[in-house]
Kinemage of the C-alpha trace (Angstrom):
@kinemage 1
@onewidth
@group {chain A} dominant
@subgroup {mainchain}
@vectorlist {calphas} color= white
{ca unk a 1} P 0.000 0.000 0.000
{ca unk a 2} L 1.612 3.181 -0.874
{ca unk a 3} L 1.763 5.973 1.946
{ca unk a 4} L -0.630 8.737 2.057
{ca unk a 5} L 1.588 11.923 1.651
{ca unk a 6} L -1.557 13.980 2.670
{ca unk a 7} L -2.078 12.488 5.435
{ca unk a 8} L -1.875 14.758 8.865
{ca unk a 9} L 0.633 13.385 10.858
{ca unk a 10} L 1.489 14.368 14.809
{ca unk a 11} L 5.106 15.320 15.806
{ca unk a 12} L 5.525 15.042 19.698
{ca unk a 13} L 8.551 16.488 21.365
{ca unk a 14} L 9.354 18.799 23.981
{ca unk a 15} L 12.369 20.098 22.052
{ca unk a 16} L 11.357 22.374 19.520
{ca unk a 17} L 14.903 22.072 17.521
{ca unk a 18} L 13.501 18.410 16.531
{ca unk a 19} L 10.025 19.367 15.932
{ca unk a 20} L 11.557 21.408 13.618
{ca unk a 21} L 14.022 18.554 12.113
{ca unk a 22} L 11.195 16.297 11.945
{ca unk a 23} L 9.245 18.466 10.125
{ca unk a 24} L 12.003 19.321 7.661
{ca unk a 25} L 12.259 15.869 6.969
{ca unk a 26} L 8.886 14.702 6.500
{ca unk a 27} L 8.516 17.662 4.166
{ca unk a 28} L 11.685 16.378 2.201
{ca unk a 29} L 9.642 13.118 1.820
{ca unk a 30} L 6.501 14.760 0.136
{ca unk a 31} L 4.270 15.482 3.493
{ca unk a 32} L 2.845 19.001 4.087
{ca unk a 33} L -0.280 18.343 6.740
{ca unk a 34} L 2.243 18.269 9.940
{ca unk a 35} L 1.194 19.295 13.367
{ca unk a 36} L 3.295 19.219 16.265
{ca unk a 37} L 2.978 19.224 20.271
{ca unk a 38} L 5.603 19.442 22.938
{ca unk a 39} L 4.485 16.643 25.420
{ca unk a 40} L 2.243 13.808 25.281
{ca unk a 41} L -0.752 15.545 26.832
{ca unk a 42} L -0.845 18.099 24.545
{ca unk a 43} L -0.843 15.529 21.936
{ca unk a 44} L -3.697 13.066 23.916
{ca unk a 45} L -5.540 16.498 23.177
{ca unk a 46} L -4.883 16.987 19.908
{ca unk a 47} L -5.437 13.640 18.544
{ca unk a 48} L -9.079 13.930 20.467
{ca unk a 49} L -9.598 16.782 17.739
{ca unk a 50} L -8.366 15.245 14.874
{ca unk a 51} L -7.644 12.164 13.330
{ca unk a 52} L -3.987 11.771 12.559
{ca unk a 53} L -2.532 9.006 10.139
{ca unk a 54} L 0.823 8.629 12.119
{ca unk a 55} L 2.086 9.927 15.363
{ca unk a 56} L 6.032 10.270 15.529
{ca unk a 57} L 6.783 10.777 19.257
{ca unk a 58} L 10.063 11.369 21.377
{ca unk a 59} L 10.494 9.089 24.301
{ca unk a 60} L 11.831 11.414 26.698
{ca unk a 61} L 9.413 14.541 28.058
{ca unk a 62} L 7.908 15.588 30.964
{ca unk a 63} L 5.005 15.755 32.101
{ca unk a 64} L 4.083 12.909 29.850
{ca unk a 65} L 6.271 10.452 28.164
{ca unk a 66} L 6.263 9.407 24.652
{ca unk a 67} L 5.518 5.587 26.014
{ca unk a 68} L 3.132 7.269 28.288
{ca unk a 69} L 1.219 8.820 25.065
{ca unk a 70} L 1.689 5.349 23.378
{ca unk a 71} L -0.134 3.344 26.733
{ca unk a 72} L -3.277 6.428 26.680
{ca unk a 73} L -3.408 6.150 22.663
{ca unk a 74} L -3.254 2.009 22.315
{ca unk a 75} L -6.039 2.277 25.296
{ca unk a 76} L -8.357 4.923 23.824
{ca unk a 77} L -10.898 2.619 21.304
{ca unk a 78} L -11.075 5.757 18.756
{ca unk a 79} L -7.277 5.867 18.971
{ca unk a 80} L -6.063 2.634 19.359
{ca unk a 81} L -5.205 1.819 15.481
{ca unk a 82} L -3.398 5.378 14.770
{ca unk a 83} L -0.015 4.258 13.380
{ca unk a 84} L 2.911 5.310 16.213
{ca unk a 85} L 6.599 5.661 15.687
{ca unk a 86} L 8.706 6.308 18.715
{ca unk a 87} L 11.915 7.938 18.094
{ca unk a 88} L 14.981 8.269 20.977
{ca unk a 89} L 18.204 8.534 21.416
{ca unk a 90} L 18.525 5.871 23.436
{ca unk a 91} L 18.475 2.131 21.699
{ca unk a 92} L 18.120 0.084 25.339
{ca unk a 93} L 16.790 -3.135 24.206
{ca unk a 94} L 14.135 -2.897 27.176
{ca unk a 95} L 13.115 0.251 25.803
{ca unk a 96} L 12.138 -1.411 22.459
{ca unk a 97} L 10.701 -4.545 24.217
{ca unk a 98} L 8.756 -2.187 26.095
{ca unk a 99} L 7.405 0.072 23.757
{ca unk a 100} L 6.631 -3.674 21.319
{ca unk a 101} L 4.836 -4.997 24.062
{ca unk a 102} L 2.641 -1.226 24.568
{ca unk a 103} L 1.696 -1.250 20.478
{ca unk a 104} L 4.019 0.848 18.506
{ca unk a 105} L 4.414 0.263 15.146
{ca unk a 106} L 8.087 1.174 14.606
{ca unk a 107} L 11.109 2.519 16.093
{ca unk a 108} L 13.659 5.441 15.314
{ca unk a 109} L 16.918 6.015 17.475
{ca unk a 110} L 18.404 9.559 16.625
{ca unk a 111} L 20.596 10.937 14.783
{ca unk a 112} L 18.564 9.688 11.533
{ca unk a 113} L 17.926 10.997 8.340
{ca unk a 114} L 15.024 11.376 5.478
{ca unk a 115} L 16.080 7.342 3.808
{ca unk a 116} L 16.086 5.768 7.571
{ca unk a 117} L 12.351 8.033 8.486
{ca unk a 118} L 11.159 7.213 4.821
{ca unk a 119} L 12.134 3.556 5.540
{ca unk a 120} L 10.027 3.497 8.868
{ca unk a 121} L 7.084 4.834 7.687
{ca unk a 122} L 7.077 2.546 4.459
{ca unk a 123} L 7.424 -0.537 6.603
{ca unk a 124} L 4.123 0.960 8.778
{ca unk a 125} L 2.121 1.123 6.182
{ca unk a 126} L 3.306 -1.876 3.980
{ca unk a 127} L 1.343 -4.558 6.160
């Protein structure tokens, strides 16, 4: 299935130099209906307003957590099939057990660039 460049995506994270990566990238790959929130609660209440064809989260922010979001979003019945990517800098192996076993559907560690984001999101959508 080929990716729906229109889609509106979600970026969550509380550091606004990444939002703004992020967005750069996704742009690079063809997307222009990007939104963006600095912590998972802001994004809980943005994805109650609109429907979102893929969330790309950070891990690590306060208050909520990007596994937090993940936990509220795989709970929520008219959220629970939204497509999630977690991205982090950190590549613990209990981190990605963890965030497996809570739903998401794939899994960046950072630094990474447009191929290695473009290569995520295809393998989302592919099944």
């Amino acid at each position: 299935m080929a990716v729906d460049l229109s889609m509106p995506i979600l970026v969550v994270d509380d550091y606004n130099t990444m939002i703004r990566i992020i967005r750069n990238l996704l742009k690079q790959l063809g997307f222009d209906d990007i939104d963006d929130a600095s912590d998972g609660s802001a994004a809980l209440a943005k994805m109650k307003e609109k429907k979102y064809g893929l969330v790309i989260s950070d891990w690590n922010m306060e208050p909520m957590t990007g596994y937090e979001l993940l936990k509220e979003v795989r709970a929520d019945s008219g959220l629970t099939r939204t497509p999630f990517i977690m991205v982090t800098a950190e590549s613990k192996t209990e981190n990605v057990i963890a965030a497996k076993k809570a739903g998401v559907n794939n899994y960046i560690v950072k630094p990474f660039n447009a191929q290695t984001l473009k290569a995520k999101i295809d393998a989302v959508f592919a099944d």
